[in-house]
N, C-alpha and C positions, 0 to 999 in steps of 0.2 A: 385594505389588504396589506400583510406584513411584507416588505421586502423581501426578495431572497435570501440575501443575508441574514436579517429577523429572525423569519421563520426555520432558517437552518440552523441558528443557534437557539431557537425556544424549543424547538426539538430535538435536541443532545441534552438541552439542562433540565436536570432533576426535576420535574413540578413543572417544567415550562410549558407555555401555552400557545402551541403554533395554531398557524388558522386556517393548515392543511399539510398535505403530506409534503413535505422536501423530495425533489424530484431530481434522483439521480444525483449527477455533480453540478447541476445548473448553479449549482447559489456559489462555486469557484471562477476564476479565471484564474489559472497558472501562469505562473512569473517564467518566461523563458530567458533566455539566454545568458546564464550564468556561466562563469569559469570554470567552474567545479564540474558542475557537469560536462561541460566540455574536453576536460581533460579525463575524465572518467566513462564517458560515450563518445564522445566525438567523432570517433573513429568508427562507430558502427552506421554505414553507409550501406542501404540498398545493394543486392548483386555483388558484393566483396566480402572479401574476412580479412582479418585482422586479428595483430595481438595487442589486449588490452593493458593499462596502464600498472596490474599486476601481474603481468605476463600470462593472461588465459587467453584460448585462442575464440576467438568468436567469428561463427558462422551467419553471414545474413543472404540467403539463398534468394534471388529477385523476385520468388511467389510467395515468400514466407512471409506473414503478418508481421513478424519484429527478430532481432538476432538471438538466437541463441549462443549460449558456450557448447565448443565441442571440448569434454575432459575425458582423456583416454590414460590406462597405464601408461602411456608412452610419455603423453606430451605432458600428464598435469606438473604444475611451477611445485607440490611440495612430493618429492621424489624418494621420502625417507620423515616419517613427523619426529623421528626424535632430533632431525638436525634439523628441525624447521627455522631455524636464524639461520639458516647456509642458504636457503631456499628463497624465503619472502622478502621482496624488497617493496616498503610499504612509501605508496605516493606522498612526495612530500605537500599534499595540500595546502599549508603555509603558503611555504617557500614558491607555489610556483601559479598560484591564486591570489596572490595576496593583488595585483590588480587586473584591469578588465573587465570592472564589475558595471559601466557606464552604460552599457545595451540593458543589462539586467534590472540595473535603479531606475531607468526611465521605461522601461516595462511596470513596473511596479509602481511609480507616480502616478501612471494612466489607469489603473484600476480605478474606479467609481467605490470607492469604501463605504461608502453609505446604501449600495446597492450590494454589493458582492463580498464575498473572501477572498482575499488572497494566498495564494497559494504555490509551497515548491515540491516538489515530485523526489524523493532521495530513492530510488531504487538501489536492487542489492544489499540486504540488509546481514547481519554478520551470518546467520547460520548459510544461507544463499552465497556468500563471498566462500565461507569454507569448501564449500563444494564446486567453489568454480578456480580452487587454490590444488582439490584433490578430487578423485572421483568419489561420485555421490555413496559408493558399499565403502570408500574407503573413509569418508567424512564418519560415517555413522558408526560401521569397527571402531574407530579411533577412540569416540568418546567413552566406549567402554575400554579398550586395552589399554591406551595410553591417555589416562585422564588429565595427569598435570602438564601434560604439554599439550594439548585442547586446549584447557583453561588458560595457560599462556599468550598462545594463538589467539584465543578468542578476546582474551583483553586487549591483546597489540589493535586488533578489528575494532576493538569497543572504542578506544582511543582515538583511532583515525574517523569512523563515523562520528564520533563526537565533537571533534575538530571541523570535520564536516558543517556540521550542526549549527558549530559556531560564529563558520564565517557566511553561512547562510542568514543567521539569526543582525550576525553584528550590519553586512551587509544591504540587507532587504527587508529584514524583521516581517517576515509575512505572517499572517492570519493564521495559519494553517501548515503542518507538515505533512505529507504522504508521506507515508514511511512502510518501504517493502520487506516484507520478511514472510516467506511460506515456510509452514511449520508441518504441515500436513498434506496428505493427497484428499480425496476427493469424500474419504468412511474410515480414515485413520489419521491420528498422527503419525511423523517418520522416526517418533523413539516414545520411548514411556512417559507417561508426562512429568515422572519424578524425576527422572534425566535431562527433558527438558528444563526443570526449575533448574537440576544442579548448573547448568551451566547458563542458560541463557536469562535468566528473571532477573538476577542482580544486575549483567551488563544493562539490559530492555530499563531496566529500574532508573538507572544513573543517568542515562542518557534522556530517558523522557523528565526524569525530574529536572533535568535543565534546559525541558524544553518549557514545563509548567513555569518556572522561574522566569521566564520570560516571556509569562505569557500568550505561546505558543501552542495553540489547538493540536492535539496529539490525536491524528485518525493513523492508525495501523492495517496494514494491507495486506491479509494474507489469505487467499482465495481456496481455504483449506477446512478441515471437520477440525475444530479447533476447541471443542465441546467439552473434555475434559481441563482443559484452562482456562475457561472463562475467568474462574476467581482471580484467578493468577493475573490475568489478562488487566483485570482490573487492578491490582496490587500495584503493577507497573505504569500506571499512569495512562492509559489508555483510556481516552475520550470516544472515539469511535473506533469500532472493529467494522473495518471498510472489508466489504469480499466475503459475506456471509453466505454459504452455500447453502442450498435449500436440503440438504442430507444432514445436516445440523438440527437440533428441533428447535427454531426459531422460537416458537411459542413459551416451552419449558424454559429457555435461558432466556427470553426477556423479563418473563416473570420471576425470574430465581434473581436477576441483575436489579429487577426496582429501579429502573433508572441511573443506575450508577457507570453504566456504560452504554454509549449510544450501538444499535447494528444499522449496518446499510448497506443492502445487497436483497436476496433473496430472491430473484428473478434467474433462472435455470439460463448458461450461457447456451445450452443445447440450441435455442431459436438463434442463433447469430450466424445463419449459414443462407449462402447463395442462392440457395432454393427454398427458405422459409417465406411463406405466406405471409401476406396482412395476418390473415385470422389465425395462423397458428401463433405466431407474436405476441397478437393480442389476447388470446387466450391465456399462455403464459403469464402476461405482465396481470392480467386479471387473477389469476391463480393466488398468484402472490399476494395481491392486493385483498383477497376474500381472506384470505392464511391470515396476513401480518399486520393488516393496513389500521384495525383497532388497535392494535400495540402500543404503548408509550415508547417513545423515543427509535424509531426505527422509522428509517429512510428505503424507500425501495428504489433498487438500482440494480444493474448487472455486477457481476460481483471480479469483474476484470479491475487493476489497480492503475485505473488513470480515466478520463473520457473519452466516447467514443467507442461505437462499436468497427470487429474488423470490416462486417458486409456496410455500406453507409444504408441503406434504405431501412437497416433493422433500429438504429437509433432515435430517427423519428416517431416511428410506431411506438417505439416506447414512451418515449414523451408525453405524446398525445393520450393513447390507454389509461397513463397515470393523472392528468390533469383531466381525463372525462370521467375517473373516479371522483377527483377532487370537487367536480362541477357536480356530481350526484350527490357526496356526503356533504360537501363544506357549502352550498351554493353558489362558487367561483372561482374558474380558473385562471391561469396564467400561462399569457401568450409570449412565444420563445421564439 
C-alpha cells in the first residue's frame, strides 16, 4: 500500500496511479510556528479584537469558530482609493521576519517526508486582503470605476504575498502551499469572470510560477462556485483547487480538466453541526463518494481551507466513511 504521501501525489498527477482515494488532508502535517504568520495572526486570540498588522480591525467573539474582520465605512484603512498610498502601509515582511524562524525549521525537520507533505497555510490572499483594506460593495465598485488604482493596489498585494512566498519557500521549502483566496459565494462568483482575469490571473500567474520554480505544490483554496474559471484556474498554475463545493458540477469539470488540475473537496460542509448524526455524516461523505469517488484526480474532503472540522466528532466520521469506501473499492484501508 502507497504511502500517504505516494498516493496523494499519484493522485494530482496526470495518469497517476494511486491505490485509493486520498482522504481529506491526512497525507499533510503543517509546519507551524513561523514569523510571518505570527506577525500577520498573531494577534487573533480567542474572546478579543484587535487591529491587524494592515490596520483592519478583527473580531474573534469566544463562541465564534475563527476571527473574522469587521470592515465598516467608518473604520476600513483605505478611506478614499484614489489616495490609496496615503492609506496603506504595507508590513515590512523582510525587515521584521527575516529572523525567528528556529521553532518553524525544527517543526519542519520532524515531518516524516517519506510518509507525509509538508505543508504552510498563507491565508488571505490578494482579493480577500482588498476587502479587509475596504468594505466588500466598495472592493467590488472599485474595480469597475477606478480600475488603475485597483490594479495598483493589487500589485503593491501581489508583491507583499510574493515576498511572503519567498521567505517561506527560502526558509522551510515545504512540500506544499495552501494558498487562500475566495473568489466566489456559495452559486456565483463575486464579479464577471472576465473582470476576474483582468485583474487577478496575472498577479495568481506570477506568484504561483515561483512557486512551481521551486518546486512547490500549488493547492488553492477557495471554498466558492468557481466553475466559470476552471481554465483560468489552471493557466495560473494551480495544482489543486482545494474547497470544491458540491454546487460546482464536479463531474462536468473533472472531465473537461483531464487531469490537469487536481479538486478536493466535495463533501457539503452542511453536516459540520452540533447536532449532526453519525448517519447523516455519513450519508453525506457517501454521497460524494458515489458522485466523484470514480473521478481521476480528485480527493474527497470537506471543502473548509485547512484540517479539521469546527464540531470535533464530525471529522472522524469522515475519515472512517471514506477509508470503508476505500476498503470496499480498493481492498484496503488505512488506519489514522
Amino acid at each position: 500500500m502507497l504511502t500517504l504521501r505516494q498516493n496523494f501525489l499519484e493522485t494530482v498527477k496526470r495518469g497517476g496511479k494511486p491505490d485509493r482515494l486520498a482522504n481529506c488532508y491526512n497525507a499533510f502535517r503543517p509546519i507551524g510556528g513561523d514569523p510571518v504568520f505570527q506577525l500577520i495572526r498573531g494577534n487573533r486570540i480567542r474572546g478579543t479584537d484587535s487591529i491587524d498588522a494592515w490596520g483592519t480591525y478583527i473580531s474573534f467573539p469566544e463562541d465564534a469558530p475563527a476571527a473574522v474582520p469587521i470592515v465598516t465605512a467608518e473604520n476600513q484603512v483605505i478611506q478614499d482609493i484614489e489616495e490609496w498610498q496615503k492609506y496603506v502601509k504595507v508590513p515590512d515582511l523582510r525587515g521584521k521576519c527575516s529572523e525567528g524562524w528556529e521553532t518553524a525549521k525544527a517543526n519542519a525537520a520532524a515531518i516524516d517526508r517519506e510518509k507525509y507533505l509538508s505543508m504552510t497555510v498563507m491565508g488571505t490572499g490578494i482579493f480577500e486582503q482588498i476587502h479587509m483594506l475596504m468594505t466588500f460593495e466598495d472592493s467590488l465598485v472599485n474595480l469597475l470605476l477606478y480600475p488603475d488604482e485597483m490594479h495598483e493596489l493589487i500589485d503593491v498585494i501581489c508583491e507583499y504575498r510574493l515576498e511572503y512566498m519567498k521567505l517561506i519557500v527560502e526558509n522551510l521549502h515545504p512540500d506544499a502551499i495552501l494558498s487562500h483566496d475566495d473568489w466566489g459565494s456559495k452559486t456565483s462568483l463575486f464579479m464577471q469572470p472576465d473582470t476576474w482575469r483582468e485583474f487577478f490571473k496575472a498577479p495568481y500567474k506570477k506568484l504561483y510560477d515561483y512557486l512551481h520554480e521551486n518546486n512547490v505544490l500549488v493547492i488553492h483554496h477557495s471554498d466558492s462556485f468557481c466553475e466559470p474559471i476552471v481554465e483560468d484556474m489552471v493557466d495560473i498554475g494551480i495544482d489543486v483547487w482545494q474547497g470544491v463545493l458540491p454546487t460546482n458540477n464536479i463531474v462536468k469539470i473533472s472531465k473537461q480538466l483531464d487531469g490537469r488540475m487536481a479538486l478536493m473537496g466535495g463533501i457539503d460542509s452542511v453536516i459540520d453541526r452540533e447536532d449532526a448524526t453519525e448517519e447523516e455524516i455519513r450519508t453525506e461523505v457517501r454521497r460524494a463518494l458515489i458522485e466523484y469517488g470514480e473521478l481521476s484526480n480528485f480527493i474527497p474532503s470537506h471543502t473548509y481551507g485547512g484540517p479539521g472540522s469546527i464540531y470535533p466528532h464530525v471529522e472522524p466520521i469522515i475519515f472512517d466513511e471514506i477509508e470503508r469506501y476505500n476498503l470496499e473499492r480498493f481492498g484496503h484501508r488505512y488506519e489514522f
